[in-house]
C-alpha positions as CSV (number, residue, x, y, z in Angstrom):
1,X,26.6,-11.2,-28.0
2,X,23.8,-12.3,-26.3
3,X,21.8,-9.1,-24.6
4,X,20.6,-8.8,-20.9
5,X,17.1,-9.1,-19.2
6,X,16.5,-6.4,-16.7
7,X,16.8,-8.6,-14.2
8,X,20.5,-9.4,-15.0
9,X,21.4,-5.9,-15.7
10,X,22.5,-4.7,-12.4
11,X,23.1,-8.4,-10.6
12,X,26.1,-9.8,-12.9
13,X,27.9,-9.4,-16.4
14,X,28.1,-13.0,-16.8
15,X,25.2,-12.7,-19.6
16,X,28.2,-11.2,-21.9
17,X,28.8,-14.8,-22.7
18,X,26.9,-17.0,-25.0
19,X,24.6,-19.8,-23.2
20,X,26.4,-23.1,-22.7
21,X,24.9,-24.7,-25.6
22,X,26.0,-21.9,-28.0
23,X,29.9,-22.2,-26.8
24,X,32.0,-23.7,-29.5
25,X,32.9,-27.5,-28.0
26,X,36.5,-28.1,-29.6
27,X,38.5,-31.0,-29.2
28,X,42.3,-30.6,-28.3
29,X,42.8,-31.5,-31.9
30,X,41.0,-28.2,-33.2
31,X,42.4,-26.1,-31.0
32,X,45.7,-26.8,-32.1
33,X,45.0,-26.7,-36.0
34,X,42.8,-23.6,-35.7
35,X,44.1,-20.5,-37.1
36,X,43.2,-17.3,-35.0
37,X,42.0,-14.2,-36.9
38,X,40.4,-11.4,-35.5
39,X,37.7,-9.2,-35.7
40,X,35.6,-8.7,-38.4
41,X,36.8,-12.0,-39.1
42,X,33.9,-13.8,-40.8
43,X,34.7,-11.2,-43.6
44,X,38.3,-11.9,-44.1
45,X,38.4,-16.0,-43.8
46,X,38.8,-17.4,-46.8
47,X,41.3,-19.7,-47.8
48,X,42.4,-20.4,-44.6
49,X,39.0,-21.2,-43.7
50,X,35.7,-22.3,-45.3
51,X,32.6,-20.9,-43.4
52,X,29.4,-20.9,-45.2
53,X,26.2,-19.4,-43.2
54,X,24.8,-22.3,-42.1
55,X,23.0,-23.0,-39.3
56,X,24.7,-24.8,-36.1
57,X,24.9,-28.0,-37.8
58,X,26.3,-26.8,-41.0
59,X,29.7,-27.7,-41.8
60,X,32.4,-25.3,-41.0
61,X,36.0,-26.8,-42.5
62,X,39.5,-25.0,-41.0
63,X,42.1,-25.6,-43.2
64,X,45.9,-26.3,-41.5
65,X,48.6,-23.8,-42.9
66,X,51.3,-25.5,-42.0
67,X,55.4,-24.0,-42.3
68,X,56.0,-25.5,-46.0
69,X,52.5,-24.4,-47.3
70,X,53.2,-20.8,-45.6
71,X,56.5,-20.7,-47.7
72,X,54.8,-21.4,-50.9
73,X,51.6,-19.4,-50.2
74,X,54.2,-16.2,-49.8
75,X,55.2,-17.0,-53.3
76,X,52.2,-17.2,-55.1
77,X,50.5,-14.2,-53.0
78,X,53.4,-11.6,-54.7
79,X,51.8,-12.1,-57.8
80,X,48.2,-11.6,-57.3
81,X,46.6,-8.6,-57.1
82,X,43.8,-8.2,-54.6
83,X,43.4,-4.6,-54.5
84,X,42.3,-4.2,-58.1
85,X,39.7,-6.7,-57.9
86,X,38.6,-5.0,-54.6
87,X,38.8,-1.6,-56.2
88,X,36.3,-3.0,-59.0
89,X,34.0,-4.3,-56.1
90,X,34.1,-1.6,-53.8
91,X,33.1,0.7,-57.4
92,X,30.5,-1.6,-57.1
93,X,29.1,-0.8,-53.9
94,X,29.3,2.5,-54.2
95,X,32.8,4.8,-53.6
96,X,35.2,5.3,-51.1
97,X,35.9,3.3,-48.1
98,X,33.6,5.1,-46.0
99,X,30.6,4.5,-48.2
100,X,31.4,0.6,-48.9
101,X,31.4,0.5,-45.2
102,X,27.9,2.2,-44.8
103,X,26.6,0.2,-47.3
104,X,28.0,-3.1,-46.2
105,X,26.4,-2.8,-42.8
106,X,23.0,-1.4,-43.7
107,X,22.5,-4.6,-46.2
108,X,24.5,-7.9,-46.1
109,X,26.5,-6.7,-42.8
110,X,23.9,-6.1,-40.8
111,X,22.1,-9.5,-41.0
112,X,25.9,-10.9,-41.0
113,X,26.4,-9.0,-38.0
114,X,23.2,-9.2,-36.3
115,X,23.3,-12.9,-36.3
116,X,26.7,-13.1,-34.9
117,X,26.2,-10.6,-32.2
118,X,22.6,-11.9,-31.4
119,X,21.2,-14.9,-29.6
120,X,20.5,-17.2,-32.5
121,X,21.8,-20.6,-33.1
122,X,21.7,-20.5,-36.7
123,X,25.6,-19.6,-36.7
124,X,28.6,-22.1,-37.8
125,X,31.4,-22.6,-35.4
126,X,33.2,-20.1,-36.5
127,X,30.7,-17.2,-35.9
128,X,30.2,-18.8,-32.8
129,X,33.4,-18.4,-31.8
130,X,33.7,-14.6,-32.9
131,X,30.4,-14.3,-30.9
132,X,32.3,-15.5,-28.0
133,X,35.5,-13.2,-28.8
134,X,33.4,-9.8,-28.9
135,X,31.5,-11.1,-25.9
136,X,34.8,-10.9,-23.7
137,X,36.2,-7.6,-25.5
138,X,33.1,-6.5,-24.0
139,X,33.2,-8.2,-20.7
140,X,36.9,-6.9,-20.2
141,X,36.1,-3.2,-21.6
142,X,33.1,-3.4,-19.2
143,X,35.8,-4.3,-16.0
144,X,38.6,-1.4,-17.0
145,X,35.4,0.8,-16.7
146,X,34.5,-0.3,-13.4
147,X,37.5,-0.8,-12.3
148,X,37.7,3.0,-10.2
149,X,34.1,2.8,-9.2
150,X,30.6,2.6,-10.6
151,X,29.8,4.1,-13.6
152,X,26.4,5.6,-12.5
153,X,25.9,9.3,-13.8
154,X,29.1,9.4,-15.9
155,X,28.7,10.5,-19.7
156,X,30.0,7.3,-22.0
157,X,30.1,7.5,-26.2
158,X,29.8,4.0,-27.4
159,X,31.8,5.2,-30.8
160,X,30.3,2.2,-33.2
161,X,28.0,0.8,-31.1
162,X,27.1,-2.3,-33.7
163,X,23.4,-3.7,-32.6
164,X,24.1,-1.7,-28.8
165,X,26.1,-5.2,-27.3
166,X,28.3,-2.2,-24.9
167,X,26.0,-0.2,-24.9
168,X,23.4,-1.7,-23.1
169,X,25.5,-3.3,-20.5
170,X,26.9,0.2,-19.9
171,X,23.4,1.8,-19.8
172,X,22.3,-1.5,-17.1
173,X,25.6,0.0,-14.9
174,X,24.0,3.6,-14.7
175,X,25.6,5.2,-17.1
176,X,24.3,8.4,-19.2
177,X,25.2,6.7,-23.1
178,X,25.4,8.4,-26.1
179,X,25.5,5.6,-28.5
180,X,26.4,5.8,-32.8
181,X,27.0,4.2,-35.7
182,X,27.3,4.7,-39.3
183,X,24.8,2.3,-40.1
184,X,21.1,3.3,-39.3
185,X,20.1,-0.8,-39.4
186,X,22.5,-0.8,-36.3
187,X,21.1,1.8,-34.9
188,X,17.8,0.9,-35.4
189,X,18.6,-2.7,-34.0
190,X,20.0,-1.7,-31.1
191,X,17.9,1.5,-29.7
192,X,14.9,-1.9,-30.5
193,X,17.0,-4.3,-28.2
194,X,18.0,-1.8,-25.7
195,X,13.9,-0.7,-24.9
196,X,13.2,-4.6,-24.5
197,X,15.9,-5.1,-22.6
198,X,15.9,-1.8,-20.5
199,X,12.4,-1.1,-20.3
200,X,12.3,2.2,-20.5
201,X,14.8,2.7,-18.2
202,X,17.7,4.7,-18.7
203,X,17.8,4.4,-22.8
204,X,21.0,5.2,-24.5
205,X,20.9,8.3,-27.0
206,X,20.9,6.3,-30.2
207,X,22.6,8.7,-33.4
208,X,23.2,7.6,-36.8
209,X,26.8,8.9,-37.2
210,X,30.4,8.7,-38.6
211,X,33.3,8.6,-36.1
212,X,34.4,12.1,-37.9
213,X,30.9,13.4,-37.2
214,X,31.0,12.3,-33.3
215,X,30.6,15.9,-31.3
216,X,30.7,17.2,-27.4
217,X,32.2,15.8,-24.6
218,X,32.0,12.8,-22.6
219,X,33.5,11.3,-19.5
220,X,34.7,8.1,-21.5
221,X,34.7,7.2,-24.7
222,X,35.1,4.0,-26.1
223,X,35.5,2.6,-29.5
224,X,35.4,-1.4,-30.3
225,X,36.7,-2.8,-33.9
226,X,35.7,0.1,-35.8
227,X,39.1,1.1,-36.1
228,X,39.9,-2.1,-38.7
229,X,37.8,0.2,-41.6
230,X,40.7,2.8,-41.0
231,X,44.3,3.1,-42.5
232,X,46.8,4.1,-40.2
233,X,47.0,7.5,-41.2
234,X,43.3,7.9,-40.9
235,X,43.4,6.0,-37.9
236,X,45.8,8.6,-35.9
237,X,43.4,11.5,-36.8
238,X,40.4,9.6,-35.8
239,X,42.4,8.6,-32.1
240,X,43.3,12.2,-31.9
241,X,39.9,12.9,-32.9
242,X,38.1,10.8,-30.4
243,X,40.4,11.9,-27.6
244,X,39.1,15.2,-28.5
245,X,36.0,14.2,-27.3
246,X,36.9,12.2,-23.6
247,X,37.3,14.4,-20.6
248,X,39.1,11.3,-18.6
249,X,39.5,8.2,-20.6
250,X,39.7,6.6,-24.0
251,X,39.4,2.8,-24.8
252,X,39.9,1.6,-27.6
253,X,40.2,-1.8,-29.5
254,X,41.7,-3.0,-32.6
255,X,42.6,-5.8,-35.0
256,X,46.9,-5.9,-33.7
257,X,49.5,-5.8,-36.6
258,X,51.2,-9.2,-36.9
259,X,53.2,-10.6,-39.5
260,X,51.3,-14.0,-38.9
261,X,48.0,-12.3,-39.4
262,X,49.2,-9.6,-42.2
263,X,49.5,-13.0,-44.1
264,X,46.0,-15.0,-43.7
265,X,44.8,-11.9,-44.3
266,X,46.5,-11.9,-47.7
267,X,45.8,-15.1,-48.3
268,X,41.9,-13.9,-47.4
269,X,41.8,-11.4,-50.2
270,X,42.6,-13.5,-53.0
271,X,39.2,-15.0,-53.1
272,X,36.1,-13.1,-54.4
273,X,33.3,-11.9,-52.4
274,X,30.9,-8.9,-51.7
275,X,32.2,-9.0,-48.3
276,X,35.8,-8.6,-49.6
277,X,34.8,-4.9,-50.6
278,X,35.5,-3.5,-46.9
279,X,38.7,-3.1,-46.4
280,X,40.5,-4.3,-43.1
281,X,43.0,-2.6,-41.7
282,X,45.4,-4.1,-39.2
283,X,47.1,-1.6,-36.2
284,X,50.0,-2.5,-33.9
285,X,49.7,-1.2,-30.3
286,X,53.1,1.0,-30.8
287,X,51.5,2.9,-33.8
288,X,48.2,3.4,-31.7
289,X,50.2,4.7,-28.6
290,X,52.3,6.7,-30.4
291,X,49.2,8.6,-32.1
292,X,47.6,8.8,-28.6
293,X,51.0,10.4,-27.3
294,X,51.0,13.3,-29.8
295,X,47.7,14.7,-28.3
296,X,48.9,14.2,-25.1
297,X,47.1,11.1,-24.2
298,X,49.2,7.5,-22.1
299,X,48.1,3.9,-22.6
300,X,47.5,2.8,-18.8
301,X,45.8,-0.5,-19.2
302,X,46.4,-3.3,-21.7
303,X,44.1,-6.4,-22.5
304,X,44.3,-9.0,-25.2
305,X,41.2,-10.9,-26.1
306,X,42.0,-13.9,-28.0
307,X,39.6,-17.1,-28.9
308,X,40.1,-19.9,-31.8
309,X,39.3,-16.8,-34.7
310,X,38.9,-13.9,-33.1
311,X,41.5,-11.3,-31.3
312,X,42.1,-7.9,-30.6
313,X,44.4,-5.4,-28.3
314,X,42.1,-3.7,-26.2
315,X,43.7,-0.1,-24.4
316,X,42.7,1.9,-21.8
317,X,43.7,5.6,-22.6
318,X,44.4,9.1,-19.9
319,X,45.8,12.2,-20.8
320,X,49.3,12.0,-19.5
321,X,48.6,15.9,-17.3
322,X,46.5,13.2,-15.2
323,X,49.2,10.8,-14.5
């Protein structure tokens, strides 16, 4: 995403989407063949898609899965066996899930990331298009805030706050930010891009942090695609954990659970690559509420955010003694 001016801070939002000539232009033809995958989805297209890091004219091909070629896909996906050759990577990088992730996003990730979330038009289409996806998760997370009222004064944790893309908006609204990441190159990138663009104003508390290190309380707190690095049995401790943390509200969003998706993402993990080494995990919206309803916590406000590769449930969380 594209971060604000000053001047834009406080006048409109509309600087959460990429400039004109950065938009992906598709034809009706594209739109149709283009298979949607969501967030982080540069690291999971692979067969499905070809997407080399080129700049804006580089060639990025999408490949049609059609119903036959689905069939026998299934077929030859039973026999392969990702996880070992992701195990053998993820050794590689260095342990666990939590430290493949940490390392992923203080090296390759970051400049990955940092392009995609950045002005730049060295990006193929389909970062462009993700660019445009997390741009409207942001825009829409930014409007269920707002929704009651301004946000000036109120305590918000940006829970993975990437290069600061929520954060600064949030900051620009008036709100006292605590923002974190596990990566220190995101942190560092965004506590940079948040004094340039706030001018001293207002600056977000930057922390390098895990989500299981995240401590105190906090009027909101919100959480954007971090929750894709977490099983769902991880994930439910970490919702209970975050709700811990949020006096009113809890938003949340998260790569949804589909059988459509569960299979390009299969078909993703057959093919090799450093980035294959962090895992993605894939959530439906009844296991999500259902962990939110043990600690006493009700989805009040839905959103889907959906462009050509990119989507995600986005949910609006209260604890249910408010209702």
């Amino acid at each position: 995403m594209g971060l604000p001016s000053p001047t834009f801070c406080f006048q409109s939002r509309r600087f959460l989407s990429p400039p004109l000539h950065l938009q992906p232009k598709l034809t009706p033809k594209f739109r149709h063949q283009a298979l949607p995958l969501s967030s982080p989805a540069i690291d999971l297209l692979a067969a499905a898609t070809t997407t080399p890091d080129a700049g804006a004219g580089g060639s990025t091909t999408v490949a049609v899965v059609g119903g036959s070629a689905i069939a026998a896909l299934a077929a030859v996906l039973s026999a392969a066996d990702p996880e070992k050759r992701r195990q053998l990577q993820a050794n590689e990088m260095g342990g666990d899930d939590k430290e493949v992730v940490k390392e992923y996003f203080n090296n390759s990730g970051f400049q990955r990331w940092k392009k995609i979330y950045g002005e730049t038009d060295d990006v193929n289409r389909v970062q462009l298009d993700i660019r445009l996806g997390h741009s409207k998760t942001v825009e829409k997370t930014l409007e269920m805030l707002t929704d009651e009222g301004p946000l000036q004064g109120l305590t918000v944790c940006d829970a993975g706050c990437g290069t600061g893309s929520l954060a600064i908006p949030l900051a620009c609204e008036g709100a006292v930010v605590t923002a974190t990441d596990i990566s220190a190159a995101m942190v560092s990138e965004a506590r940079s891009q948040a004094e340039k663009a706030l001018e001293g104003e207002n600056i977000p508390k930057f922390e390098v942090k895990d989500l299981e290190s995240l401590e105190g309380r906090f009027d909101t707190v919100v959480c954007l695609d971090v929750l894709i690095h977490y099983p769902q049995h991880k994930a439910d401790e970490m919702i209970a954990h975050l709700a811990s943390l949020a006096e009113k509200r809890l938003v949340l969003s998260f790569a949804p659970k589909t059988f459509y998706y569960l299979l390009l993402k299969r078909i993703g993990e057959l093919f090799p690559g450093p980035s294959k080494a962090t895992r993605a995990y894939l959530h439906s919206d009844g296991d999500v509420e259902r962990a939110l309803e043990k600690v006493g916590w009700r989805v009040r406000k839905r959103g889907f955010i959906a462009t050509q590769f990119y989507f995600a449930s986005l949910i609006e969380a209260v604890p249910i003694a408010s209702a």
